[in-house]
VOGU-3710 file (C-alpha; in Angstrom, 3 decimals, decimal comma):
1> xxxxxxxxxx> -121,337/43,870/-41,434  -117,637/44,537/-42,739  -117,438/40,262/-42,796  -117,832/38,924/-46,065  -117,497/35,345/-45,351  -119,301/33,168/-42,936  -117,154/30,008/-42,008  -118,271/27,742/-39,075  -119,350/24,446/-38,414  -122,238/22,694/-38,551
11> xxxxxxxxxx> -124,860/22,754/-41,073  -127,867/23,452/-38,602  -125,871/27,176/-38,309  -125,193/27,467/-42,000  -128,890/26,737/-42,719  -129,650/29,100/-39,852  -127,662/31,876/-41,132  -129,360/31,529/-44,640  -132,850/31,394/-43,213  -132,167/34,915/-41,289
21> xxxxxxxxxx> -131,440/36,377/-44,975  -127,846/36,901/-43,967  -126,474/35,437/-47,396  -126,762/35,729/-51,090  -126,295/32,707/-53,740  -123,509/31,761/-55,987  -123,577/30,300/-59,034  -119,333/29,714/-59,986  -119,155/26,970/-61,620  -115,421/26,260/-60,063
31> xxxxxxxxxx> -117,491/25,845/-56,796  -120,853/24,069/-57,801  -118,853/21,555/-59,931  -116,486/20,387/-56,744  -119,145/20,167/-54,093  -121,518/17,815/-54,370  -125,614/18,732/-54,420  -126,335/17,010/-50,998  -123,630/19,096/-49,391  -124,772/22,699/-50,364
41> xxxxxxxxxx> -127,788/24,246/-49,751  -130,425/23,516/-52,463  -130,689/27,538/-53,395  -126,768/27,951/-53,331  -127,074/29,987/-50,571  -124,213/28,046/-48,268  -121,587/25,400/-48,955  -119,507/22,120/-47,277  -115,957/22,573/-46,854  -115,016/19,547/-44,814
51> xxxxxxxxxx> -117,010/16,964/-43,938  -116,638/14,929/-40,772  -118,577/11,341/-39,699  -120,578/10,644/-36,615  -118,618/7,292/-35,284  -118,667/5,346/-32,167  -115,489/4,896/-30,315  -115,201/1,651/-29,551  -112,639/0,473/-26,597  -109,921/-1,609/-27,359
61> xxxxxxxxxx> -109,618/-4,105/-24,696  -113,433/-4,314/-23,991  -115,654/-3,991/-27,040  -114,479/-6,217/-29,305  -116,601/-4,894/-32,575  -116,144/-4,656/-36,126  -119,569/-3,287/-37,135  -122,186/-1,385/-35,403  -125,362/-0,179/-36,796  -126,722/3,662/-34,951
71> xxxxxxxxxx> -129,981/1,159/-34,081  -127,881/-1,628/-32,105  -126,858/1,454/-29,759  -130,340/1,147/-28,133  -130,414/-2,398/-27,371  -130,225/-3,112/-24,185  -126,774/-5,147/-24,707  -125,302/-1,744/-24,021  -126,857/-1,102/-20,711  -124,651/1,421/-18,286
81> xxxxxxxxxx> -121,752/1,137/-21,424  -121,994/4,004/-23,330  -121,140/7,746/-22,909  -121,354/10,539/-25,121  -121,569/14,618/-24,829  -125,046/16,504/-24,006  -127,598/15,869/-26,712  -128,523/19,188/-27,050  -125,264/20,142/-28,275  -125,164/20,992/-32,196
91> xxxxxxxxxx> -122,886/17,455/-33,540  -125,462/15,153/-31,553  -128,264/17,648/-32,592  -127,479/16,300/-36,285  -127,109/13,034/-35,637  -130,970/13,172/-34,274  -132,355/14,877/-36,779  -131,164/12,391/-39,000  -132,860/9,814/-36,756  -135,837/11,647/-37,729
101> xxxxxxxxxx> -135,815/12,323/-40,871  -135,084/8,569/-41,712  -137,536/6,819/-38,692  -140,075/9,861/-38,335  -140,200/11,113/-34,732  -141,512/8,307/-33,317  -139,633/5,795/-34,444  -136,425/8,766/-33,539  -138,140/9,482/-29,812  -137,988/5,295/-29,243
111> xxxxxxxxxx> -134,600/5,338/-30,059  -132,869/7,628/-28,037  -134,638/6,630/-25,196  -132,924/3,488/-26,011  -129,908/5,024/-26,058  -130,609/7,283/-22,852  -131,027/4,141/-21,084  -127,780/2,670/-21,857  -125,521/5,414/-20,872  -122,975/4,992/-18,279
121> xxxxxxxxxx> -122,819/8,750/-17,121  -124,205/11,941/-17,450  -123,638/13,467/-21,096  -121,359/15,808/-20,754  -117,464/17,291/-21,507  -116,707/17,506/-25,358  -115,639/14,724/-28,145  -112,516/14,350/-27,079  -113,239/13,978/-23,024  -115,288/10,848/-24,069
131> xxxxxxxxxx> -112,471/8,952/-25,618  -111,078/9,775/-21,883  -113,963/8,685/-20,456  -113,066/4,642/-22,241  -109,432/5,193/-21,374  -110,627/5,317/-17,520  -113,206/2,325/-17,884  -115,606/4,582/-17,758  -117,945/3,251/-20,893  -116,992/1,017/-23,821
141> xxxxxxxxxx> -118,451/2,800/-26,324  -118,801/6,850/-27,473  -120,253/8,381/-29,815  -118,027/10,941/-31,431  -116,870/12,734/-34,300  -113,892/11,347/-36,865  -112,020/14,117/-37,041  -111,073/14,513/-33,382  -109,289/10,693/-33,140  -107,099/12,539/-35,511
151> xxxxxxxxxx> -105,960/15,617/-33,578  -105,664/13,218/-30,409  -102,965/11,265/-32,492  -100,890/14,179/-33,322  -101,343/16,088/-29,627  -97,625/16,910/-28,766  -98,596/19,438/-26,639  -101,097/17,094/-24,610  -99,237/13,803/-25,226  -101,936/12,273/-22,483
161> xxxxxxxxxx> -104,437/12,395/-25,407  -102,268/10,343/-27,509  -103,091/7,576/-25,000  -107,119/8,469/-25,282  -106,802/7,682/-28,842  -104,867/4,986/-28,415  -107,531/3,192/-25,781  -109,860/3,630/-28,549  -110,854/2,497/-32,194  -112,766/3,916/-34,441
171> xxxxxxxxxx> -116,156/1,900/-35,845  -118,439/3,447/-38,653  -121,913/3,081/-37,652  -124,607/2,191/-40,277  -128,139/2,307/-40,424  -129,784/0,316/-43,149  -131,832/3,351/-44,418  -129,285/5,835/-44,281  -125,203/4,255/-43,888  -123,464/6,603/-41,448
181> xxxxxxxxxx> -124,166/10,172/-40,256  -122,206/12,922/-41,439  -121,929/16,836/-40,938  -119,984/19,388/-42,734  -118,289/22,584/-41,441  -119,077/25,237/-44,655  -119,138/29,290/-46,205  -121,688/31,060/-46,843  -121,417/35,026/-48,887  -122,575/37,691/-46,696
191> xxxxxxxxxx> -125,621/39,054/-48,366  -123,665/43,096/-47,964  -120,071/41,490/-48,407  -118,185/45,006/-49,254  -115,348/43,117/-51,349  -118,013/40,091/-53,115  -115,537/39,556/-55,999  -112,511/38,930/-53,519  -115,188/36,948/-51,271  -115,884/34,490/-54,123
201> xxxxxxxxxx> -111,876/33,964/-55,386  -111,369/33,100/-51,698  -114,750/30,333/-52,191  -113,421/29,199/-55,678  -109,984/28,625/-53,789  -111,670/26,877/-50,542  -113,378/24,490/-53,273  -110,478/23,999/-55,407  -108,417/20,976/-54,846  -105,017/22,258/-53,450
211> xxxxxxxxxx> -107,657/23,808/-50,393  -109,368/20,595/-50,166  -106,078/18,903/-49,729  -105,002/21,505/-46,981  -108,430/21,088/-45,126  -108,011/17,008/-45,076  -104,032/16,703/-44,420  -104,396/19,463/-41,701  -107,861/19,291/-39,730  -108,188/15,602/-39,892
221> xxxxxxxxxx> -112,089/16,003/-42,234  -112,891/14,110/-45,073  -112,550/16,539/-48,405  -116,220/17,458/-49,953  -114,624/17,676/-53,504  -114,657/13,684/-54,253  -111,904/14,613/-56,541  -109,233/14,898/-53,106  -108,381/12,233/-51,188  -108,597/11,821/-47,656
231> xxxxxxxxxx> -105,356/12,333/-45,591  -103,158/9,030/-44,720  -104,160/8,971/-41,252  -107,763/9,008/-41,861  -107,949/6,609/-44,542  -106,219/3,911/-41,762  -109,594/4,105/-40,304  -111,683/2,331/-42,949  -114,022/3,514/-45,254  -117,744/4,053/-44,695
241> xxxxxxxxxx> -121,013/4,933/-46,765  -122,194/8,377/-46,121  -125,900/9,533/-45,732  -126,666/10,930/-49,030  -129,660/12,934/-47,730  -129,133/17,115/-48,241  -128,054/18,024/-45,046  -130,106/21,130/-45,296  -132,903/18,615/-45,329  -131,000/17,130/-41,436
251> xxxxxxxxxx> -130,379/20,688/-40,369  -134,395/21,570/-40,679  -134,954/18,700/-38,153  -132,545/19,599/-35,669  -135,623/21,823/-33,642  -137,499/18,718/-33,659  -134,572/17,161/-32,156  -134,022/19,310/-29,174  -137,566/18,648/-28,437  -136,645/15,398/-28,090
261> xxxxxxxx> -133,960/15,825/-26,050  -135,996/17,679/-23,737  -139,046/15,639/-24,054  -136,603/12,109/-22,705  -135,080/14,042/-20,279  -131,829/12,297/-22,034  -129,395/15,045/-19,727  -130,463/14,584/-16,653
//
């Protein structure tokens, strides 16, 4: 391949990528000392870039919450009030596997039948369609990711969003084994990369601070260098306590989690 970089999202296709032997390791120290150990692959092979939380979305006028715990979306309390995109999709897939690795399957399976159970429509659409989905009464809860409330804010060119966000607010879910869900978007060095010394300035430079600063104030994600604050607008929705699992260690599960997407039926 003439690429020398991989950059995408998710660390289920990072961890992917690596496992096909389409990387090689690094061992800069201007990257391994900005990015933590839980948010690079344990062999160096791959590394977060941005990191982004799985929240719920919590109406304004109808769900009148503080706190929520990722258990609590199960109970019944929630019945026909909750909406959220396909669970077979990769942001959902995470969330899942985390379920699992924290619970073990069964105690994962029970849950999102749970939360199958309290949905008020089909999964489906994308993050942002399910703060929509609360604007129109719809549900009073979704499940979505951080960074997106932030984009919806700022949409100019779609000032409807604007009023999506607005119907909305954001509340960190917890579990008490794990705090909140969180995924990463990340690079990984082609294992041919024709120009590797380039390859790794550009790496050093995504890691660095000014980058990190960039990613946050422009994309809306929550710097992986705790060095680098988060942007204004993202800090106004409270703090939270991340999972401090590897999210390789997530990404492994996320197989096991499709099963049990399938295995619930949790589409249909």
């Amino acid at each position: 391949s003439p690429a020398d970089l991989l950059l995408t999202a998710d660390v289920g296709r990072l961890v992917e990528a690596a496992g096909r032997d389409l990387g090689q390791p690094v061992s800069s120290p201007a990257i391994l000392d900005k990015i933590p150990a839980n948010l690079r692959d344990p062999g160096n092979m791959w590394f977060g870039l941005t990191m982004r939380a799985r929240v719920v979305y919590a109406s304004v006028e109808r769900a009148k919450i503080d706190a929520i715990t990722y258990e609590e979306l199960a109970d019944p309390k929630w019945k026909g009030k909750i909406c959220l995109r396909p669970g077979n999709h990769p942001y959902n897939l995470g969330l899942i596997a985390a379920m699992i690795a924290h619970k073990g399957e069964d105690g994962a399976r029970a849950w999102l039948k749970g939360l199958k159970d309290n949905l008020a429509i089909k999964p489906s659409g994308n993050d942002r369609s399910q703060a929509k989905s609360v604007f129109a009464g719809e549900c009073d809860l979704a499940i979505a990711n951080t960074y997106y409330m932030g984009k919806m804010l700022t949409n100019d060119e779609e000032p409807e969003q604007k009023d999506w966000a607005k119907a909305v607010k954001i509340v960190f879910p917890s579990s008490p084994e794990f705090g909140t869900h969180v995924n990463i978007s990340g690079m990984l060095l082609t294992r041919n990369a024709p120009n590797k010394d380039n390859a790794l300035k550009l790496m050093e430079f995504l890691a660095s601070d000014e980058a990190q600063r960039l990613y946050a104030d422009g994309n809306f994600e929550y710097p992986v260098n705790p060095a680098v604050a988060a942007s204004d607008i993202v800090k106004s929705w409270g703090s939270f306590t991340p999972d401090t699992l590897n999210v390789a260690e997530i990404a492994k599960l996320e197989p096991a989690a499709a099963k049990l997407v399938d295995e619930v039926e949790f589409n249909d």
